[in-house]
N, CA and C atoms as a LAMMPS dump frame, in Angstrom:
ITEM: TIMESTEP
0
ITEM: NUMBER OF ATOMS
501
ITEM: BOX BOUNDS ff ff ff
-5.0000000000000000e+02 5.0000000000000000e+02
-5.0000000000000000e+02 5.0000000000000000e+02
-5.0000000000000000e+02 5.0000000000000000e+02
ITEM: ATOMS id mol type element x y z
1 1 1 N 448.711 455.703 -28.946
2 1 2 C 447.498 456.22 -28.374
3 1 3 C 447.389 455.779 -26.91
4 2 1 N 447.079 454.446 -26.693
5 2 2 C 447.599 453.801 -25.662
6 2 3 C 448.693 454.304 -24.658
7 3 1 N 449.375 454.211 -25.208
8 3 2 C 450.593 454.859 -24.405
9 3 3 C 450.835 456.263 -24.265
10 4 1 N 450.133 457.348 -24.771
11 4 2 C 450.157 458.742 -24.904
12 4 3 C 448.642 458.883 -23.588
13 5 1 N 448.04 458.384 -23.571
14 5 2 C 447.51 458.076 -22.299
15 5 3 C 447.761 457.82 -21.208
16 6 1 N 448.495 456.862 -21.538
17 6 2 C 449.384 456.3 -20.021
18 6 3 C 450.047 457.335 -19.367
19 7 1 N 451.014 458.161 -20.262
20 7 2 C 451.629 459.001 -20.025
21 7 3 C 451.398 460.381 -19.719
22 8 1 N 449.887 460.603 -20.254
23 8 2 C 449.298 461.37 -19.517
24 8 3 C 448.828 461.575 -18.059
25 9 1 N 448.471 460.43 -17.849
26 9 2 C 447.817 459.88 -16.31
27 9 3 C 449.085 460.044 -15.511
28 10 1 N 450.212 459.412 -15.675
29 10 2 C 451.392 459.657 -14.898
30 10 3 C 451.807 460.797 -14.505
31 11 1 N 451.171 461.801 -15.933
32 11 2 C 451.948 463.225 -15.941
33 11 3 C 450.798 464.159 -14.992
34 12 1 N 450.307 463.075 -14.438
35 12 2 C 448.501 464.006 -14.234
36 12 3 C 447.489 464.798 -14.989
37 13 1 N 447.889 464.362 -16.217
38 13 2 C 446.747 465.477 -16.977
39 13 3 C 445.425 464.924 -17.238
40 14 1 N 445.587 463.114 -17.138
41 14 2 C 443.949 462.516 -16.976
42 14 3 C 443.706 461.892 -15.825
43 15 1 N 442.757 461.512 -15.985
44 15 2 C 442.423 460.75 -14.562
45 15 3 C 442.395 458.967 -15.032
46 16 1 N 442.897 458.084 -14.253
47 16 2 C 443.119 456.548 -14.549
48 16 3 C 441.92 455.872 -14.853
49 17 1 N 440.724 457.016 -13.965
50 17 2 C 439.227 456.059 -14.064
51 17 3 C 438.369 456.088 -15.394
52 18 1 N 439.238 456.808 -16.4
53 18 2 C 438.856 457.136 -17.799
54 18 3 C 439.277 457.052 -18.809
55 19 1 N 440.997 457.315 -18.418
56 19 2 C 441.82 457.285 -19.692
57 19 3 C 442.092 455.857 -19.684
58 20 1 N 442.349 454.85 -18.736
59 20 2 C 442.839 453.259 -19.24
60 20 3 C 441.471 452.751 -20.094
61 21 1 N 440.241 452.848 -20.033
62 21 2 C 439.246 452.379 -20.309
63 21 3 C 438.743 453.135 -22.071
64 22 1 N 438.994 454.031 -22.389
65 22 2 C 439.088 455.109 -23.04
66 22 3 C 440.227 454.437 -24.018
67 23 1 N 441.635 454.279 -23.426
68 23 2 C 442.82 453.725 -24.14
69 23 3 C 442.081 452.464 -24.548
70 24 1 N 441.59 451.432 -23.846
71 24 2 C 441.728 450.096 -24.425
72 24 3 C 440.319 449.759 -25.974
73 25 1 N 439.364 450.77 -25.417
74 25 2 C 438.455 451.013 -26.513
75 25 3 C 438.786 450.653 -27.807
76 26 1 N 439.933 452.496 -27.453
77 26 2 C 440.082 452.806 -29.258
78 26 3 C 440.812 451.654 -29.707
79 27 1 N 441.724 450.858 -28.727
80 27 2 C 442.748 449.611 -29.179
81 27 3 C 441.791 449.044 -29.523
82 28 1 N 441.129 448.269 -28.984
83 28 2 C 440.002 447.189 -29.516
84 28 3 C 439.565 447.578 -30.762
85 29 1 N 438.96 448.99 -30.608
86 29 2 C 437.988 449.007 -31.797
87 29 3 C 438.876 449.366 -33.455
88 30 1 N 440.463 449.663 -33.407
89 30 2 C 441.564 449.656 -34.333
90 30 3 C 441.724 448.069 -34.617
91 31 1 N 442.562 447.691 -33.713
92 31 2 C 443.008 445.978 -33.989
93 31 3 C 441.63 445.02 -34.468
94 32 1 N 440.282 445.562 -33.906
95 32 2 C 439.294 444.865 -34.395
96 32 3 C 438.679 444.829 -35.89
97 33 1 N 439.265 445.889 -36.367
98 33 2 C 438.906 446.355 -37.614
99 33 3 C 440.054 445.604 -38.708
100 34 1 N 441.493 445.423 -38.204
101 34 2 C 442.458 445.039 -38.681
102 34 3 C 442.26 443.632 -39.046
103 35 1 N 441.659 443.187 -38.168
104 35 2 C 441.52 441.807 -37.844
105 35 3 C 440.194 441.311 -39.088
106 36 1 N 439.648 441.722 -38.967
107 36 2 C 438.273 442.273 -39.572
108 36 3 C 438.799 442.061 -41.24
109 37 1 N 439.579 443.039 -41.356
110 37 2 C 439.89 443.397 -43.017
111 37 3 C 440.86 442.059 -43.322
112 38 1 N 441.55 441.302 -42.509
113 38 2 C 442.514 440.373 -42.642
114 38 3 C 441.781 438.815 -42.247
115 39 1 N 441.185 439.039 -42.006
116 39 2 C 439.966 437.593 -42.123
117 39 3 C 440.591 436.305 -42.783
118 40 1 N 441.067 436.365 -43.652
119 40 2 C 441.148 435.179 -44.816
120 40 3 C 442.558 434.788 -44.091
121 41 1 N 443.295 435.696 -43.295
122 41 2 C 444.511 434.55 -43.113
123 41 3 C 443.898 433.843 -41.606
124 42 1 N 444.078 432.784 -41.275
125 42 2 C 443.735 432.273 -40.367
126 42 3 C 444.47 431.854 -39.321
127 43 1 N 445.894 432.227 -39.213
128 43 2 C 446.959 432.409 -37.618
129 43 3 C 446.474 433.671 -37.012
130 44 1 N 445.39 434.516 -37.969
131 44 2 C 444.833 435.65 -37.28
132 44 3 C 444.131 435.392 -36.04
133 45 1 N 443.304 434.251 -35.601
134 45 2 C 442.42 433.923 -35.331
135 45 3 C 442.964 433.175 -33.848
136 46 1 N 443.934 433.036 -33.753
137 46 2 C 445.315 433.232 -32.524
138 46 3 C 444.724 434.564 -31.746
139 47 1 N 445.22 435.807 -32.785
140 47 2 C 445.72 436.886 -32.027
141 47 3 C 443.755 437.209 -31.7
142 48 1 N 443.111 436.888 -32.428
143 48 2 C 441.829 437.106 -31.795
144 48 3 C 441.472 436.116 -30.776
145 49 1 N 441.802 434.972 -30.174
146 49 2 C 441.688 434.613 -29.381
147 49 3 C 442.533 435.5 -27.769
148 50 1 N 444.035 435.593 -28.382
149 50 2 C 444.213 436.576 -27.361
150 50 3 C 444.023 438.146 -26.933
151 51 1 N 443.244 438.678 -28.091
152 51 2 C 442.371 439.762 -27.716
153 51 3 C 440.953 439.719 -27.235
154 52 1 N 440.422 438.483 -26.904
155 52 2 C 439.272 438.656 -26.185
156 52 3 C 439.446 437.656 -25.235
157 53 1 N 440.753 436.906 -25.127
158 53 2 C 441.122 437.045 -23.346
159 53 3 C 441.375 438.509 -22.947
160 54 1 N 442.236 439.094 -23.107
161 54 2 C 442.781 440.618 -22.634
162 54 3 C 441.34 440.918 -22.397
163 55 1 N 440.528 441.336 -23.761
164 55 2 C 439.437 442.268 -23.277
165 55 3 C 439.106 441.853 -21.93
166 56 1 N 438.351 439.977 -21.854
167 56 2 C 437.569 439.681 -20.81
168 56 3 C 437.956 439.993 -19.441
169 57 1 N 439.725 440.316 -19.314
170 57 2 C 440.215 440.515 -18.231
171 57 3 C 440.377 441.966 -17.746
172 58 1 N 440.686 442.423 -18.761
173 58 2 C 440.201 444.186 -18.789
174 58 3 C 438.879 444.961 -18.637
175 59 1 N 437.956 444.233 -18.86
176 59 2 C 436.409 444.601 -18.82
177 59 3 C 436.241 444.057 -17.168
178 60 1 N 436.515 443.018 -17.177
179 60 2 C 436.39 442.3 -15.508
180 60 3 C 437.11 443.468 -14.737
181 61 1 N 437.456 443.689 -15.054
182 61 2 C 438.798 444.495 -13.887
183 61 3 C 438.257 446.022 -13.763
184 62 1 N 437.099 446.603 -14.541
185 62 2 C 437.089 447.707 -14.741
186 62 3 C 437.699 448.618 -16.001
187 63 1 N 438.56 448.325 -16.903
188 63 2 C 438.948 448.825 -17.873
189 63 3 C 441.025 448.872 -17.399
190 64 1 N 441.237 448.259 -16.42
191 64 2 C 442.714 447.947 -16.68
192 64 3 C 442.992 446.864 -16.583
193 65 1 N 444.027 446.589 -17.118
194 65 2 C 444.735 444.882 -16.876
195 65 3 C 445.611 445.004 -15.449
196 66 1 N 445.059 443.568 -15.064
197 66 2 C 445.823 443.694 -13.692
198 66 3 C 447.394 443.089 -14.088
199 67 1 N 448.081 443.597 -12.783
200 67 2 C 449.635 442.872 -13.316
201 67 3 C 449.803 442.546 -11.968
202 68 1 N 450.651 441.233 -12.028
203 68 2 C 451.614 440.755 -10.844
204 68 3 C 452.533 441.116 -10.495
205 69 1 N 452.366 441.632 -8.544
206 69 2 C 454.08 442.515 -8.03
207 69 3 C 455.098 441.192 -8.297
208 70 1 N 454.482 439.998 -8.186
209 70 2 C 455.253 438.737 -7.854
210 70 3 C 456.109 439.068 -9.109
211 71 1 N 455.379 438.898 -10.471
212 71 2 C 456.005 438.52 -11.522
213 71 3 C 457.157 439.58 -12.216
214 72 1 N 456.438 440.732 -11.855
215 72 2 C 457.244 442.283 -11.75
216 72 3 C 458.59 442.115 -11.634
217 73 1 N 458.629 441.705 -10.243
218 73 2 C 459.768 441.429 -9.479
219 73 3 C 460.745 440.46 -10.348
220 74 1 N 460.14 439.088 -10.625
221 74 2 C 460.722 437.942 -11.488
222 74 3 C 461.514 438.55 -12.577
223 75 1 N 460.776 439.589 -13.169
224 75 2 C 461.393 440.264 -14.624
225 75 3 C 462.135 441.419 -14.393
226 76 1 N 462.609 441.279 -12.842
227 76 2 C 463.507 442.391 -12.782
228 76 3 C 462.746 443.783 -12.641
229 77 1 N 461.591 444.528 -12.672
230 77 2 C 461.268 445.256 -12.757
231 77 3 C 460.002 445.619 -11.577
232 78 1 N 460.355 445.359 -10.485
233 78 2 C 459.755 445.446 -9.313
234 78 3 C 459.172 446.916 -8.901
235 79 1 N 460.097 447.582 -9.269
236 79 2 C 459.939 449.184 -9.306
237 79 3 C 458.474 449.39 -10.058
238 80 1 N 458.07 448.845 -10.581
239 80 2 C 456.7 449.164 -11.181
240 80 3 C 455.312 449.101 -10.018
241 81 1 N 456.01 448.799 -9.678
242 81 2 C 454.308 447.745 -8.56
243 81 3 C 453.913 449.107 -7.806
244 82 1 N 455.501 450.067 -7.535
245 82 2 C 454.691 451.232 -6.463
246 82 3 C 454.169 452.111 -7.279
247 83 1 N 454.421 452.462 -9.112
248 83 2 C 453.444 453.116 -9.379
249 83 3 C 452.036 452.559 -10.113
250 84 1 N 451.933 451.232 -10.153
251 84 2 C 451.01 450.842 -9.963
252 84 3 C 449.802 450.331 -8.902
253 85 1 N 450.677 450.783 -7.668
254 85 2 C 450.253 450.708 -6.011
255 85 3 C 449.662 452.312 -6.44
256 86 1 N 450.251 453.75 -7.175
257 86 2 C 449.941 454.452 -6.57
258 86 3 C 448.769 455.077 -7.362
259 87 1 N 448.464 453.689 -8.029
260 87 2 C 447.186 454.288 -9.493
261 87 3 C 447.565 455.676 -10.749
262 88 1 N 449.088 455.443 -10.66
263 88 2 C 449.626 456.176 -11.765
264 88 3 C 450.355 455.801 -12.614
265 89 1 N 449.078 454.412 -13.532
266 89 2 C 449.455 453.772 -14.729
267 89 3 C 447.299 454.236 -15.815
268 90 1 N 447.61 454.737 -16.33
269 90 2 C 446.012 454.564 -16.709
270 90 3 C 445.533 453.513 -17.163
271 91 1 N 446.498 452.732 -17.623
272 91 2 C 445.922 451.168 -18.067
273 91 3 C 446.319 449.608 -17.603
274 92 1 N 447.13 449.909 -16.283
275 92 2 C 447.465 448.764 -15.644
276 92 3 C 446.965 449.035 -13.9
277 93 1 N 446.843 448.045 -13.479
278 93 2 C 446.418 448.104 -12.07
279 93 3 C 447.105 446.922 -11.293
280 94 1 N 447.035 446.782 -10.131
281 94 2 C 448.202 445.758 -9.55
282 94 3 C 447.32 445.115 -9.282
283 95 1 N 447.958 443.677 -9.311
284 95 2 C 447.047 442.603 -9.041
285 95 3 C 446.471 443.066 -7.46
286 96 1 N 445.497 442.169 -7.21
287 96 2 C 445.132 442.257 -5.683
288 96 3 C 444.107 440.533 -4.734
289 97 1 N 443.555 440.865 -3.883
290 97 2 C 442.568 439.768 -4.156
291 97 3 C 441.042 440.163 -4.44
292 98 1 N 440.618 441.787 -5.048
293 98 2 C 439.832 441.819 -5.561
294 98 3 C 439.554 441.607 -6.959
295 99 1 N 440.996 441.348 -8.078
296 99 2 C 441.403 441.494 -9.135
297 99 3 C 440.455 439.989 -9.322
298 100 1 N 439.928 440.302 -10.482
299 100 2 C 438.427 439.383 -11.611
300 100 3 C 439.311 438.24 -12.009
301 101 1 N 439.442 437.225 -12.274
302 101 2 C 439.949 436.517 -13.447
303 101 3 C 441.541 436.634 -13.573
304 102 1 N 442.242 436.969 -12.422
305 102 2 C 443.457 437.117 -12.145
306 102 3 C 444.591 436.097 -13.023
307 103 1 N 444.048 435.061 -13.519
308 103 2 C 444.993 434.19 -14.137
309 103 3 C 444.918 434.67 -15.734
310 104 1 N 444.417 435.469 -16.058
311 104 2 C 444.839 436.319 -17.175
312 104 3 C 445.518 437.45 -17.794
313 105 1 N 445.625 437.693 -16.364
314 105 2 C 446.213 438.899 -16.202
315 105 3 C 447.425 439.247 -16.756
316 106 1 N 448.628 440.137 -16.413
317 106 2 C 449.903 440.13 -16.763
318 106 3 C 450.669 439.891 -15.205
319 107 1 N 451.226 438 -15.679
320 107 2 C 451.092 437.337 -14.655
321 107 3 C 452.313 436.56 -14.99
322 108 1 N 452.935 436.499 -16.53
323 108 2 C 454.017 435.698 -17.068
324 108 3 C 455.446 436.53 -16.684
325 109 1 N 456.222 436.357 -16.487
326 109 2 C 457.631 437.488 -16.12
327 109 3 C 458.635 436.656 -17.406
328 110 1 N 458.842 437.309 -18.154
329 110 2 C 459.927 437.223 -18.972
330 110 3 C 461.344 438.117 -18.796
331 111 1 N 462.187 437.682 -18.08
332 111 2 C 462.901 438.263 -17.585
333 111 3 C 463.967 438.765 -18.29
334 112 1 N 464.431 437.928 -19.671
335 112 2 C 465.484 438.365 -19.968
336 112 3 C 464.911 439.836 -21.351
337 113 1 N 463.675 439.712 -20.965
338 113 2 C 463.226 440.811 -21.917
339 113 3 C 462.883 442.134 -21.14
340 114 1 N 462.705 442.05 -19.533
341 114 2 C 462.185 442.537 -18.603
342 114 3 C 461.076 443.161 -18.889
343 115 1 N 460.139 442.03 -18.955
344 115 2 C 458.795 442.213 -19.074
345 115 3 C 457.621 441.72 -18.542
346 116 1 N 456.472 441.773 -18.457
347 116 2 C 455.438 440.707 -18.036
348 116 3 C 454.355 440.965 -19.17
349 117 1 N 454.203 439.683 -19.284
350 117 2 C 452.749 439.495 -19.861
351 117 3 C 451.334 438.222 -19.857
352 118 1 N 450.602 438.503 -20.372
353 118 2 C 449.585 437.496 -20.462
354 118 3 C 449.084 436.849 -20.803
355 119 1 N 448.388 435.446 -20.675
356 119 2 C 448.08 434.616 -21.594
357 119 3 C 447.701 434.994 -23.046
358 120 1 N 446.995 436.076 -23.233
359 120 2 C 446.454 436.66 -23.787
360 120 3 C 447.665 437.072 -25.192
361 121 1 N 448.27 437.939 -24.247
362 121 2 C 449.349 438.683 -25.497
363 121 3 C 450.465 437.247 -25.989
364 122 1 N 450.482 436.219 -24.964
365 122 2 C 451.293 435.077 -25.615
366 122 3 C 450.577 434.287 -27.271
367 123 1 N 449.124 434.386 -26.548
368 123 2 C 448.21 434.477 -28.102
369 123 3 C 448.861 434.549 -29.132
370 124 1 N 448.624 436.085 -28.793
371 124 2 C 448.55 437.272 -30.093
372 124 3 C 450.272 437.234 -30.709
373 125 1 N 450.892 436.859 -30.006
374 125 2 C 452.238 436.322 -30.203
375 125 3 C 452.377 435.437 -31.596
376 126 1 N 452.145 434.221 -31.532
377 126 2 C 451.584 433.088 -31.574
378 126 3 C 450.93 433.303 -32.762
379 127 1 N 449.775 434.15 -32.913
380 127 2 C 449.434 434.235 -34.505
381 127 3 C 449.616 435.524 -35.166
382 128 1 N 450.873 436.607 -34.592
383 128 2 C 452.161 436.774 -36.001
384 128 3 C 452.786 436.174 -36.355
385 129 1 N 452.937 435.057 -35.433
386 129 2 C 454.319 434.526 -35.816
387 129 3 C 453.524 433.446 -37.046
388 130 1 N 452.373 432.838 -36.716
389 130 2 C 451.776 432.397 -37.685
390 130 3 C 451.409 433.047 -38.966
391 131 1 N 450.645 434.086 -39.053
392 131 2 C 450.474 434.806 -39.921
393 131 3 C 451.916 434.837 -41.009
394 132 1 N 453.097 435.342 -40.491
395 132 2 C 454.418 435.527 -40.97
396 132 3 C 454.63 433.904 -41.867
397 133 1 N 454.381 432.647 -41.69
398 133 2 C 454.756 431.785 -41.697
399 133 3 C 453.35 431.487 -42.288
400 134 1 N 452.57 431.73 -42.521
401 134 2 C 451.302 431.325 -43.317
402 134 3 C 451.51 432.347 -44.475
403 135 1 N 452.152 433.401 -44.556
404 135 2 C 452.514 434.42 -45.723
405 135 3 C 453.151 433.929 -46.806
406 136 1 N 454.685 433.379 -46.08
407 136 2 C 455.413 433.079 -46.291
408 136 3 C 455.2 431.577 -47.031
409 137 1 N 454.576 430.932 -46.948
410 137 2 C 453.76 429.557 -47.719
411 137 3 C 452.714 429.558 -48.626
412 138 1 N 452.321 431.071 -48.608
413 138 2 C 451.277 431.09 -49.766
414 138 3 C 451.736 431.639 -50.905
415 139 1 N 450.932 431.507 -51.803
416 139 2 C 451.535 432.006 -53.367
417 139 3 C 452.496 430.88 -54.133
418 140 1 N 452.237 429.887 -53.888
419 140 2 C 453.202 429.015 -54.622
420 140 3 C 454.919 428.836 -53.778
421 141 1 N 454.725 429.662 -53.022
422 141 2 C 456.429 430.01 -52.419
423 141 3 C 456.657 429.059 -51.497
424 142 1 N 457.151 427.505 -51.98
425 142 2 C 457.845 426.751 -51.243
426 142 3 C 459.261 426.55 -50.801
427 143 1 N 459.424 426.736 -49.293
428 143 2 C 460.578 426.869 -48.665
429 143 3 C 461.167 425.448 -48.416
430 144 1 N 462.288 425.371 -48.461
431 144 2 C 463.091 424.498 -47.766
432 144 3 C 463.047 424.625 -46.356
433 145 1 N 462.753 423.343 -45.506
434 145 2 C 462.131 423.676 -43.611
435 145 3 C 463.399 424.639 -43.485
436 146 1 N 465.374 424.02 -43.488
437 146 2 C 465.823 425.045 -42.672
438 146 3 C 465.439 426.147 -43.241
439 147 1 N 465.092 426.583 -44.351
440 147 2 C 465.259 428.169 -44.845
441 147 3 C 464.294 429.176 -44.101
442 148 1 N 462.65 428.419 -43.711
443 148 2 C 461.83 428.838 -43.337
444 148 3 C 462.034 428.493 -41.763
445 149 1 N 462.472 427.649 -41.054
446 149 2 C 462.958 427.779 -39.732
447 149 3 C 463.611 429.188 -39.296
448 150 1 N 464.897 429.456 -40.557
449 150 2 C 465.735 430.448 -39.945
450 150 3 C 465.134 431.555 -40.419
451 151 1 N 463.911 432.004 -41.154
452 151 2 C 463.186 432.951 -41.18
453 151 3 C 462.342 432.864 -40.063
454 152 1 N 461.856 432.125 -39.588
455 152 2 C 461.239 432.093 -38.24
456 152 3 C 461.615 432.619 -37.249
457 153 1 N 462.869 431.95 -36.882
458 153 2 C 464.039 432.348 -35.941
459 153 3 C 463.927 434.028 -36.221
460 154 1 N 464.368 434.822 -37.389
461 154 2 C 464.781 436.354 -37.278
462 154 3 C 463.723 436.52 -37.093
463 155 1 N 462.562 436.829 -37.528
464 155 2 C 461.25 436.856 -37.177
465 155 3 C 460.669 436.842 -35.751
466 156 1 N 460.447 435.992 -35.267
467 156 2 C 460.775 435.622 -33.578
468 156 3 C 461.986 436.711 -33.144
469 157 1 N 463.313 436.999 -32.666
470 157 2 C 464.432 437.937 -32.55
471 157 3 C 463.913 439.252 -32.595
472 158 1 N 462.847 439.561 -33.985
473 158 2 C 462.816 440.381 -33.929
474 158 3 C 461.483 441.274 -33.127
475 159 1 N 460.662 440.342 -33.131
476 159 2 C 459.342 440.73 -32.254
477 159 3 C 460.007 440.906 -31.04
478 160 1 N 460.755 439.979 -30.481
479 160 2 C 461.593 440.087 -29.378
480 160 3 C 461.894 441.146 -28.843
481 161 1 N 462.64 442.021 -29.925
482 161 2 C 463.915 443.176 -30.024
483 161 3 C 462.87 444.188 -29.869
484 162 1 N 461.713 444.295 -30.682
485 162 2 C 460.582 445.071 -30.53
486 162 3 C 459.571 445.039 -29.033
487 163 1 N 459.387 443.862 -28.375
488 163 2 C 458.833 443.922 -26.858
489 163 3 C 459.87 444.656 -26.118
490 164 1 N 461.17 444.458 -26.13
491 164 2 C 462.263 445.076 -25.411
492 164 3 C 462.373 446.185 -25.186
493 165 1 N 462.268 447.159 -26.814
494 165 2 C 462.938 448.419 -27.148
495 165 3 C 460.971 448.96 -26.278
496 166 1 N 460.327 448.58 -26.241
497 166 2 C 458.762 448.738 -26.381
498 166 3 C 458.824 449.665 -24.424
499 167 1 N 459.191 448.376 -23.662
500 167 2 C 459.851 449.024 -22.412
501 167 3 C 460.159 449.907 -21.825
């Protein structure tokens, strides 16, 4: 949805001052509901911490997340900054020094994934990987540490493989 937006705005068929704000809504108001129905596991409560950093930085900003040319660059992907210089992202905006709360932003450069992101999505990171590993311990189902380490490990790899292919 999100991204069928984005890609609209690029393609010119919306305008940025509606569709990023519009996009992050329906996200919120989906993942909020998810979150909502999944209550009882509690690494959830991670990824809700890093969804209402994002929001606070997305609402500050006007309805996009700001991103860093600096960090852009770091992750190899510098080429982004001019179409986010040219306001043809609907849901990202380039950092600036009018940008709200800038240290939340997408400000981290992970390079060998060529990506950036934000405190926020490091969160939300943080409690799948919990969630996965709080799953994985309930029901009586006791692991041996390496067994549940190296389920961690593919687990981790694979969120990985998924931010990558995401790109």
């Amino acid at each position: 949805m999100e991204g069928g937006l984005a890609y609209g705005t690029y393609r010119g068929f919306f305008q940025p001052q509606w569709a990023g704000p519009l996009a992050k809504v329906l996200v919120l108001l989906l993942v909020g509901y998810g979150l909502y129905q999944n209550r009882h596991l509690k690494s959830l409560y991670l990824v809700l911490v890093g969804l209402l950093l994002n929001t606070l930085v997305i609402f500050a900003n006007g309805g996009h997340m700001p991103v860093s040319s600096t960090a852009l660059h770091r992750a190899g992907i510098g080429e982004f900054a001019d179409l986010l210089r040219d306001k043809g992202d609907a849901v990202h905006a380039l950092l600036d020094e009018k940008t709200r709360l800038p240290f939340l932003g997408d400000v981290i450069p992970l390079p060998p994934l060529r990506k950036v992101v934000s405190p926020g999505d490091l969160f939300i990171l943080l409690g799948i990987v919990g969630v996965v590993v709080e799953g994985a311990l309930k029901g009586g189902v006791r692991l041996r540490r390496r067994a549940l380490a190296l389920r961690l490990l593919l687990y981790l790899a694979f969120v990985l493989a998924l931010l990558a292919l995401r790109g």
